[in-house]
C-alpha angles and dihedrals in degrees: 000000000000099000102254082235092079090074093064097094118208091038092208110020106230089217120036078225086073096063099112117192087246095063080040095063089042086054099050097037098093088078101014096036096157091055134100123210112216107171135037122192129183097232098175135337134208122173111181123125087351130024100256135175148169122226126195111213131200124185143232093182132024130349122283132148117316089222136020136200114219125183140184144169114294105216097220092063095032100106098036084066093029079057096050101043095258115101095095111024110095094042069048094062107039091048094054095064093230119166106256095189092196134078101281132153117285097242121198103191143023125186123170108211099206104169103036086044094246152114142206124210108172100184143156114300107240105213095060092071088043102255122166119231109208139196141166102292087063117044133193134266114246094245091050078053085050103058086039092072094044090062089040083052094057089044090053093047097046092060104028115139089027125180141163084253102035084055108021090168084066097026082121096060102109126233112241106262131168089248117188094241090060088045105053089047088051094044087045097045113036095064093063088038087057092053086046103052090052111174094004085086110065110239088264101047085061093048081064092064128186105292092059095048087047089050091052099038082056088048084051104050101038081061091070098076083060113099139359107346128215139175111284137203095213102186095060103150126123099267092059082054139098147184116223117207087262094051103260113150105220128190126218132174102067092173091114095054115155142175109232149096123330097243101063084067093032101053084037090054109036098050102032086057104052135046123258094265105044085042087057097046098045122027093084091065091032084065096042077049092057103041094061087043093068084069082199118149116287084258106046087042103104114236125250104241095049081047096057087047102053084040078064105053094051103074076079088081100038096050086043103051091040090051086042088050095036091058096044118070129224094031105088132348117272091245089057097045090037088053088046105049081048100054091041087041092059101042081049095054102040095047104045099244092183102052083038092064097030 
């Protein structure tokens, strides 16, 4: 059977003004395959990191969203992911069909570019169910965290123990490993993001410099393949977050997705999403939370001290990655990098990272 995606031609519109109601209906038809789509309208556009875009969408036919988000690969930023593992792995994983078990976008069609480099999602539009995007500007509340890690928690159970041959749909989903291509970018780009965030890093947390926060981000990192391994995330940080109307915290952009340890989605998550107080009072009880969450057997459960211990250790990839953005330019606005190097900078700080990891 020829995927009914190979009719949508071309398969990414060079220009959002392309999109015509009948590829619209193609798109759409996985999940509303009796509708027509008359009518296609540019809402809103916002090309940053990714091409995205928002449609509003009348029928002829049948009944359907009356808006859409669709999203492709921005050019500028196209080798950079290419580099690091991540240019196809979230239209991947939607095509694949694989059980996501947490609050995530409805997505109607998934179509990998490979030889133009690209990609196409068209998915629900968030907003139109009233769901609250979040960054770092505006952090969560304790119990929204909370719910966060207990989504994170069903994810993790469905796929421990997970291997290429345990799981062959998803055999192409990458370990985390220190690859050269993230370490150059991170090498290239945290020095500039420790001049920028000035008074944000503690005397002593700049005496450390780039080449020591690289070195533990990749000790870090070369951990994750230790242990029982699950399906991660691996973007986990706020801005990857939302709120639904009920309260549910959902999680979108899976262009990062890993195979690894727990503890690299759960530390990303859990500080970059709440302030420094909240993070200190809390996080003791918010891994305890997540732990019996897991709702795994008494022996596969990890225990508590070898969790806050790898909770530890993993400020080294939050500070990393926040330094590494906030000395880049055209990925995230200098208020939400600046937020996030602080909150990682502090965690970091407070819980030795350093000796944690040596």
């Amino acid at each position: 059977m020829i995927p009914a995606w190979l009719s949508l031609r071309p398969v990414v519109p060079a220009r959002w003004e392309d999109v015509t109601s009948e590829w619209m209906t193609r798109a759409i038809a996985s999940r509303h395959p009796q509708s027509i789509v008359s009518e296609v309208r540019i809402a809103t556009r916002d090309d940053g990191t990714n091409r995205r875009v928002r449609f509003a969408l009348t029928y002829s036919r049948g009944e359907g969203p009356a808006t859409v988000f669709v999203k492709a690969h921005n050019a500028g930023h196209r080798w950079v992911h290419l580099r690091n593992g991540n240019l196809f792995n979230e239209v991947r994983l939607f095509a694949s069909g694989a059980a996501l078990p947490l609050e995530h976008p409805l997505v109607y069609c998934a179509v990998p570019d490979y030889p133009r480099l690209d990609f196409l999602l068209v998915m629900e539009d968030l907003a139109s169910r009233g769901c609250d995007p979040r960054d770092a500007t505006r952090p969560m509340r304790v119990e929204q965290v909370a719910d966060g890690l207990r989504g994170l928690a069903r994810l993790h159970r469905h796929y421990w123990g997970m291997s290429g041959a345990s799981h062959r749909g998803l055999r192409w989903v990458k370990p985390w490993r220190a690859t050269m291509g993230w370490k150059v970018g991170l090498a290239r780009r945290i020095p500039t993001g420790i001049e920028r965030a000035g008074a944000i890093l503690s005397t002593s947390l700049r005496g450390v410099g780039g080449d020591s926060i690289v070195a533990c981000w990749t000790r870090f990192v070369d951990a994750l393949g230790d242990g029982a391994q699950t399906l991660l995330h691996g973007d986990a940080h706020i801005g990857n977050s939302y709120v639904a109307q009920d309260g549910t915290t959902g999680f979108l952009d899976w262009q990062v997705v890993r195979r690894g340890h727990w503890s690299q989605d759960i530390g990303y998550f859990l500080v970059g999403a709440l302030t420094e107080t909240d993070r200190r009072d809390h996080e003791r009880e918010l891994l305890r939370f997540y732990l019996d969450a897991l709702e795994l057997p008494a022996d596969a459960t990890p225990g508590f001290d070898d969790a806050w211990l790898r909770y530890r250790q993993g400020h080294a990839y939050g500070l990393a990655v926040w330094l590494s953005t906030l000395g880049a330019d055209g990925y995230q606005a200098p208020a939400i990098s600046r937020a996030m190097v602080g909150r990682y900078a502090a965690a970091f700080s407070e819980h030795d990272t350093i000796g944690a990891l040596g």
